[in-house]
C-alpha positions in Angstrom: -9.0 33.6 -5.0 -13.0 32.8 -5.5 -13.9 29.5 -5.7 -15.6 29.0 -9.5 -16.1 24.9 -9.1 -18.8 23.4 -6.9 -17.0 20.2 -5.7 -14.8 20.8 -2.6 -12.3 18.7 -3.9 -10.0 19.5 -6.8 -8.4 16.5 -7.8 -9.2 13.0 -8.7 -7.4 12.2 -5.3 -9.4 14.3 -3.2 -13.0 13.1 -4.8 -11.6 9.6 -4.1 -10.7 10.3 -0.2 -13.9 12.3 0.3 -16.0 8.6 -0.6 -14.2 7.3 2.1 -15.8 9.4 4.4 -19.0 9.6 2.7 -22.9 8.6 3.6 -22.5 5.3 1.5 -19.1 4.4 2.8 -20.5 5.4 6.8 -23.5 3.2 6.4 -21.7 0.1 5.4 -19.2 -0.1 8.1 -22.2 1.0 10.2 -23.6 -2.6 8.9 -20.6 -4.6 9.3 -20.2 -3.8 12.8 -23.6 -4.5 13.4 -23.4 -7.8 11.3 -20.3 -8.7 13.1 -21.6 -7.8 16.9 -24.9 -9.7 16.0 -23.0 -12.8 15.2 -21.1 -12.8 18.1 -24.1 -12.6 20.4 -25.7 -15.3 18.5 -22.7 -17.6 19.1 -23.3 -17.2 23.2 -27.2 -17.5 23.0 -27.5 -13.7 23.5 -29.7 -13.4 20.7 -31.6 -15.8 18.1 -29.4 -17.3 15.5 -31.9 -16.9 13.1 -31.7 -13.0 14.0 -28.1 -12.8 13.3 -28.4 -14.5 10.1 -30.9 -12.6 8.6 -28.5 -9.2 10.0 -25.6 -10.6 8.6 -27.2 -11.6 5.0 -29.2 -8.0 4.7 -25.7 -6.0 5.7 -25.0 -4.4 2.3 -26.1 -1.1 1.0 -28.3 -3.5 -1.5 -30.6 -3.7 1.5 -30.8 0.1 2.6 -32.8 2.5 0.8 -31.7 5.9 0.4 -35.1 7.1 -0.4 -36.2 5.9 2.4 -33.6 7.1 4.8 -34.7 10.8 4.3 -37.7 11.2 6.3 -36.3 9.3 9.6 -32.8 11.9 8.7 -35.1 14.5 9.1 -37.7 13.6 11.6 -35.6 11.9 14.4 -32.8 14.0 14.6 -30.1 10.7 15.5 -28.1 9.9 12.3 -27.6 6.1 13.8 -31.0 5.7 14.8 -32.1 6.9 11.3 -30.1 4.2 9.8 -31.0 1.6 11.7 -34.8 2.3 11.4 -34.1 2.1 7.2 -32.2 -1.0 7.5 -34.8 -2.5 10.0 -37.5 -2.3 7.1 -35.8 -4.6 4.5 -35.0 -6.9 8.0 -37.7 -9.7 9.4 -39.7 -8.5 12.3 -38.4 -11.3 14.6 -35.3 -9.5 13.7 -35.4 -6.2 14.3 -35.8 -6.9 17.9 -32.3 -7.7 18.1 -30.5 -5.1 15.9 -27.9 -3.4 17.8 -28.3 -4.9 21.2 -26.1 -3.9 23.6 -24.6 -1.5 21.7 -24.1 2.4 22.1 -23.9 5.2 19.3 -20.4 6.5 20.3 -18.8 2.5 20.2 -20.3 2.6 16.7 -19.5 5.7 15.6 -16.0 5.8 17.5 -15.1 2.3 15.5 -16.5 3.7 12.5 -14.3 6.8 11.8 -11.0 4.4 13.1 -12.3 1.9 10.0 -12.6 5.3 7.8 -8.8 7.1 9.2 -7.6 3.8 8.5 -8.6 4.0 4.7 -8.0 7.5 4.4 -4.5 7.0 6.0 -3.9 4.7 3.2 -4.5 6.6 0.6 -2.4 9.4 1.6 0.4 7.0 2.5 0.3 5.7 -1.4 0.7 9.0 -2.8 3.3 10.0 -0.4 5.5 7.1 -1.6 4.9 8.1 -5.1 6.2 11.6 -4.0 9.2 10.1 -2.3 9.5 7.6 -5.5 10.2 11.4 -7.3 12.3 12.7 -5.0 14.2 9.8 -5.3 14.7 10.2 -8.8 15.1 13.8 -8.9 18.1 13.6 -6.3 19.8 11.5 -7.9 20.2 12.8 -10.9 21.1 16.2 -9.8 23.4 14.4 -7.1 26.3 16.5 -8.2 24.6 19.6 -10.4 26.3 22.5 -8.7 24.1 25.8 -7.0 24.3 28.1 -4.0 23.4 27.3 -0.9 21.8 30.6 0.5 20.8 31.3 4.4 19.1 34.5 5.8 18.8 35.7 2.0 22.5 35.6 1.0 24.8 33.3 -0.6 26.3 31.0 1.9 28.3 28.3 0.1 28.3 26.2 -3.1 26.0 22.7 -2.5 24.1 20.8 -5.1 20.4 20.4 -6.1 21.0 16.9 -5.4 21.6 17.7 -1.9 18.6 20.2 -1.3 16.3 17.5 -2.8 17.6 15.0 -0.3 16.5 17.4 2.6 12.9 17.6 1.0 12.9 13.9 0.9 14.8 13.1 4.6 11.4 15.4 6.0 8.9 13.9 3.4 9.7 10.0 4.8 9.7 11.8 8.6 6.0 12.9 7.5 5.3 9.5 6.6 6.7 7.6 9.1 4.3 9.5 11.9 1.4 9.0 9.7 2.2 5.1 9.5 3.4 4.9 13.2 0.0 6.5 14.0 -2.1 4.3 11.9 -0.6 1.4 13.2 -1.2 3.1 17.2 -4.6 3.3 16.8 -6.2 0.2 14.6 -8.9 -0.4 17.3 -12.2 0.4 18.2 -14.4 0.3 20.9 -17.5 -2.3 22.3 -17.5 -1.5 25.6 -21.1 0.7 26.2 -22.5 3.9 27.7 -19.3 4.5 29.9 -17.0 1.6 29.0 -18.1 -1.1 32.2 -19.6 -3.4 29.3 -23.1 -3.1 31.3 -25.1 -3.8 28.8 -23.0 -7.3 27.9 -22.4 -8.5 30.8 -19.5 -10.8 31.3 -18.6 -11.9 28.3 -19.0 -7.9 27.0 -14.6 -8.2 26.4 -14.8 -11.5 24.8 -17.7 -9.9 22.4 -15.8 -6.5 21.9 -13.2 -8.9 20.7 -14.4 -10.7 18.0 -16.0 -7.8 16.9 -12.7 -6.3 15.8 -11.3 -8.8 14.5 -14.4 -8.9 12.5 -13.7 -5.7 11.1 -10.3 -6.6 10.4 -9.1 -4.4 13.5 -6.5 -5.0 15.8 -7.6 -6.1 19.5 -9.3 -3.6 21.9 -7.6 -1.4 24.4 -7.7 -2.8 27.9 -9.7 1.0 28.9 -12.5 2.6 27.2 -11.2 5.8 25.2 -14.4 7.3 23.7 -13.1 9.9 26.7 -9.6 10.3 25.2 -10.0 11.9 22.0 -5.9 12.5 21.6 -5.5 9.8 19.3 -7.6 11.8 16.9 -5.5 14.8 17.2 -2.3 13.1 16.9 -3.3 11.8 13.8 -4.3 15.3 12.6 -0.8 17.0 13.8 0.7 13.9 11.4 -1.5 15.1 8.6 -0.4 19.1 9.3 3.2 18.3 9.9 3.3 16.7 6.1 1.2 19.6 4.9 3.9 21.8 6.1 6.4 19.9 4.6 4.6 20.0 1.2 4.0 23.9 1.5 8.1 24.0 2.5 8.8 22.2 -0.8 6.5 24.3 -2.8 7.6 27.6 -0.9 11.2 27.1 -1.9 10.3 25.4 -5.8 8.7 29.2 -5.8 10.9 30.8 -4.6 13.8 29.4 -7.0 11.6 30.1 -10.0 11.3 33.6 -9.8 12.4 35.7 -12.2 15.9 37.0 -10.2 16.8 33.5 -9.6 15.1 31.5 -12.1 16.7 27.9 -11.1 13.7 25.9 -11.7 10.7 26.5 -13.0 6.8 24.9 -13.4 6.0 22.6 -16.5 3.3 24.4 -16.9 2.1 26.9 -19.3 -0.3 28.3 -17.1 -1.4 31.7 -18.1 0.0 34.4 -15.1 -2.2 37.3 -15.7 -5.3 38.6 -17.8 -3.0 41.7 -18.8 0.3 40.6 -18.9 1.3 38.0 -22.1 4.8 37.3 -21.0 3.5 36.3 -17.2 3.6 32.5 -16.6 2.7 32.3 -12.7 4.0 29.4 -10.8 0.5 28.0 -9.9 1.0 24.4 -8.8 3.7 26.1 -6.2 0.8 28.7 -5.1 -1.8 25.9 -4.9 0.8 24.2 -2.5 1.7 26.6 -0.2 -1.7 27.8 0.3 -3.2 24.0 0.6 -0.5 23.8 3.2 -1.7 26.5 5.6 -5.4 25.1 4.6 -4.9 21.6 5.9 -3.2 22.2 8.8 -5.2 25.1 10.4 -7.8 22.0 10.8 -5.7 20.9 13.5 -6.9 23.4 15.8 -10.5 21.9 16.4 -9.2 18.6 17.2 -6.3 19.7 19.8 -9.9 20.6 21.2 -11.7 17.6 21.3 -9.0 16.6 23.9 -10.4 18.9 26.1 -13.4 16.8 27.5 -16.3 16.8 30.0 -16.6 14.9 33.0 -16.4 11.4 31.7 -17.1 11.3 27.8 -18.9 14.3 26.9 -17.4 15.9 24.0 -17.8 18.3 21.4 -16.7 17.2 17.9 -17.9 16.7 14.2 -16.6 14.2 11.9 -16.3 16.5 8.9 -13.0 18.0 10.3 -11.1 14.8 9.8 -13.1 14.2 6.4 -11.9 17.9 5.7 -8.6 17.2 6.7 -7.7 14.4 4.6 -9.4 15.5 1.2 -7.5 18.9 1.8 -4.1 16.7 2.3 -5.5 14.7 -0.8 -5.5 17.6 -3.0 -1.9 19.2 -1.7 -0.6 15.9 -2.2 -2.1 15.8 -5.5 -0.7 19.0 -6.9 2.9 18.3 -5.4 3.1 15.0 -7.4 2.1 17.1 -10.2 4.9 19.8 -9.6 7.3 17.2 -9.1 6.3 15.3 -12.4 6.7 18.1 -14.6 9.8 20.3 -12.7 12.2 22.0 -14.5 15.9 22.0 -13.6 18.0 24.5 -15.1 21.7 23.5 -14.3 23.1 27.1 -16.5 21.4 28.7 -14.7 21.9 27.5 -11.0 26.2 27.6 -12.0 25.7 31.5 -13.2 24.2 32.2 -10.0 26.5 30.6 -8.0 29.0 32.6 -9.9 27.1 35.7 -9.4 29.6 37.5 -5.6 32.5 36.4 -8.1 34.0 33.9 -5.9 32.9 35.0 -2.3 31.0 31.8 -1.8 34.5 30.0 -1.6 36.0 32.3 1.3 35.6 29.6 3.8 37.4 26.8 1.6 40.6 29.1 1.1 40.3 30.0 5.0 40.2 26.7 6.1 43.1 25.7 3.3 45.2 28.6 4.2 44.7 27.8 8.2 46.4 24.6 7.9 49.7 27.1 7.2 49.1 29.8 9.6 46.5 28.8 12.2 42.4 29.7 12.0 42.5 33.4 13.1 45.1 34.4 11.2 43.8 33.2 8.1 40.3 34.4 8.8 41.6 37.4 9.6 43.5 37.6 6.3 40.7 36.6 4.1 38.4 39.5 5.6 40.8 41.7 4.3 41.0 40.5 0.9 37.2 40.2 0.6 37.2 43.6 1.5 39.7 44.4 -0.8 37.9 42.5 -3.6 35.0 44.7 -2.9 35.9 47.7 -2.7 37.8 47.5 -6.1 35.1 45.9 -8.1 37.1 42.8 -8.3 36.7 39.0 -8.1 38.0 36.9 -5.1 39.9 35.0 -7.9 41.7 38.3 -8.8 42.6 39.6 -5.9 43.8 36.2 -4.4 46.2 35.7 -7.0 47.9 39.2 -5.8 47.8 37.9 -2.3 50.9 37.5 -0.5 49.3 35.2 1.4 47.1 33.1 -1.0 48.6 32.8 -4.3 51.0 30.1 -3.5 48.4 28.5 -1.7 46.1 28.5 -5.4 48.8 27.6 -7.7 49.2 24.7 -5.8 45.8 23.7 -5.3 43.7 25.5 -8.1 40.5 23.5 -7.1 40.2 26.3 -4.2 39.2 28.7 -7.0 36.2 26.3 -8.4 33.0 26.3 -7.0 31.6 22.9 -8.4 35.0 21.6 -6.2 33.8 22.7 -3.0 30.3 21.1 -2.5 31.4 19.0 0.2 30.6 15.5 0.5 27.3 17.2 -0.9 26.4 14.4 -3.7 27.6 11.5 -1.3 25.0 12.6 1.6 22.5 12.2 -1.6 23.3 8.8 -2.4 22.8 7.9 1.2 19.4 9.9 1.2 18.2 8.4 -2.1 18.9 5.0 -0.9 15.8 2.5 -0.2 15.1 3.2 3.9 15.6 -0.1 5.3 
């Protein structure tokens, strides 16, 4: 497909998660932790009170001008020291002596994006309960609507939609719960300078670091510098992919169910499918997912290698990856919610196709019935033979069974055998356990 829209984000959700990422969102935080770090120096004497004050009173985008961030943007070549030469204009001379003292770029910039994948984080943890909320919903209503279960392309055994829901959802909550678990890992940044000996702050350097964090509403530092360790920022993306992939494996089998052949569910939509076909009416939302899927998690490859460091904290990495990362994620999530909104279930539909090997799905229920009269092998043995009778005479298992020395005492006595929406297993009580609140 071409791209015909100039915003890189498609949905409201996306445009939403790419502010958190954006210039005005960096340059606050960037103020903050200044503020914050300034205040805790003026509290040991480090630097003037009055310094600090004036820092912490002028942090707010109200006191940075975006006009005047251009030039230095283009002239210095630093994106901190740009911002920090705007902001020291609307600060008091005796001030500006003192902005970020001590610090380093890569504390600030390090803390910075955890304050941003925190947020981000967030946001994709609130839609992906809403999407759980619907999977929920959709499970349990369709706890006990009959379909074929179908492996390697063929019909295996009867189930219910119920039951296939309650798979999506069982993944789903395991894509959420490594998102969260990873969040909650890594709710720290970092004070410690150049190469994490706190040279520049001297003793009290830890005590600073600190209160900095909890400044910014942060957990408390590590005990070791990681500006070196850049896992934590791919372990966070594989969350992200590994919940793309589960979206794209909802929206894969959603399309896959709604084809013509099958046609067990279908798109609320009323998309138009083609330019020269009229009756066409494409599954979009399931394309969009799918695709989105492979999109968002092919960003995982550039930060599996910002693991791979030089010597002490060299690295090689761009923020816009992550930012890229979460909008993309964003968006899927977006248009899964939507699918799942307006899904179609057609129940008819699902039962005709179950019905559609006349009877073959139930071979292993009258094996395993008839085994408990003459032993496993035996009645395996014996039900091959019938299937192959059944097939090479056009018939269904039904008919054939009931001319079955073997069987058709065995289904006048229990005529459930012969009923597919019978043999679902414990099918719809796996769903209520699945569709229950996690604890």
């Amino acid at each position: 497909m071409i791209c015909l829209s100039d915003d890189v984000a498609s949905s409201a959700d996306g445009a939403a998660m790419r502010k958190v990422f954006g210039a005005n969102a960096s340059v606050a935080h960037i103020m903050a932790f200044e503020a914050a770090l300034a205040q805790a120096q003026a509290r040991r004497g480090m630097i003037p009170g009055a310094a600090a004050v004036d820092i912490a009173c002028k942090a707010t985008l109200d006191h940075f001008d975006q006009a005047l961030w251009a030039r230095p943007r283009a002239v210095l070549g630093h994106p901190l020291v740009s911002v920090l030469e705007t902001w020291m204009a609307r600060l008091d001379p005796e001030s500006r002596e003192w902005l970020h003292y001590g610090a380093t770029t890569a504390d600030l910039f390090n803390t910075v994006l955890v304050l941003q994948l925190q947020e981000a984080g967030a946001l994709l943890l609130a839609r992906m309960a809403a999407i759980e909320g619907r999977l929920q919903a959709l499970a349990a209503v369709h706890r006990s609507t009959p379909m074929v279960a179908r492996t390697l392309g063929r019909h295996a055994q009867p189930i219910t939609f119920g039951l296939k829901v309650a798979t999506w959802l069982a993944e789903h909550r395991r894509s959420m719960e490594r998102l969260r678990g990873g969040l909650q890992r890594y709710r720290t940044g970092i004070l410690s300078g150049a190469v994490g000996t706190y040279a520049a702050l001297g003793e009290e350097g830890p005590d600073i670091e600190r209160e900095v964090m909890a400044a910014l509403q942060l957990d408390p530092p590590e005990t070791v510098d990681w500006k070196g360790s850049r896992d934590r920022f791919a372990e966070f993306g594989c969350a992200v992919a590994l919940g793309a992939r589960t979206c794209g494996h909802i929206g894969q089998e959603i399309f896959l169910l709604s084809g013509d052949d099958i046609d067990e569910l279908r798109e609320g939509t009323a998309a138009v499918g083609s330019s020269t076909m009229p009756h066409k009416s494409n599954p979009v939302l399931c394309i969009d997912i799918v695709s989105r899927s492979r999109e968002v998690s092919a960003r995982l490859a550039p930060l599996m290698e910002w693991v791979l460091i030089v010597y002490d904290r060299d690295s090689a990495q761009h923020g816009d990856v992550l930012r890229d990362l979460c909008v993309g994620m964003a968006d899927l999530l977006s248009d899964l919610n939507d699918l799942l909104d307006g899904l179609v279930v057609l129940p008819q539909n699902m039962v005709a196709n179950l019905r559609r090997t006349g009877g073959m799905v139930l071979s292993e229920a009258l094996t395993f019935a008839l085994a408990q009269r003459v032993g496993k092998r035996t009645a395996y043995a014996t039900m091959k033979q019938v299937m192959k009778e059944a097939s090479e005479n056009g018939c269904s298992l039904a008919e054939v069974v009931a001319h079955s020395p073997e069987f058709s005492a065995l289904v006048t006595e229990h005529p459930e055998l012969l009923n597919e929406a019978h043999q679902v297993g414990r099918a719809a009580l796996i769903t209520d356990a699945a569709v229950a609140p996690m604890v």
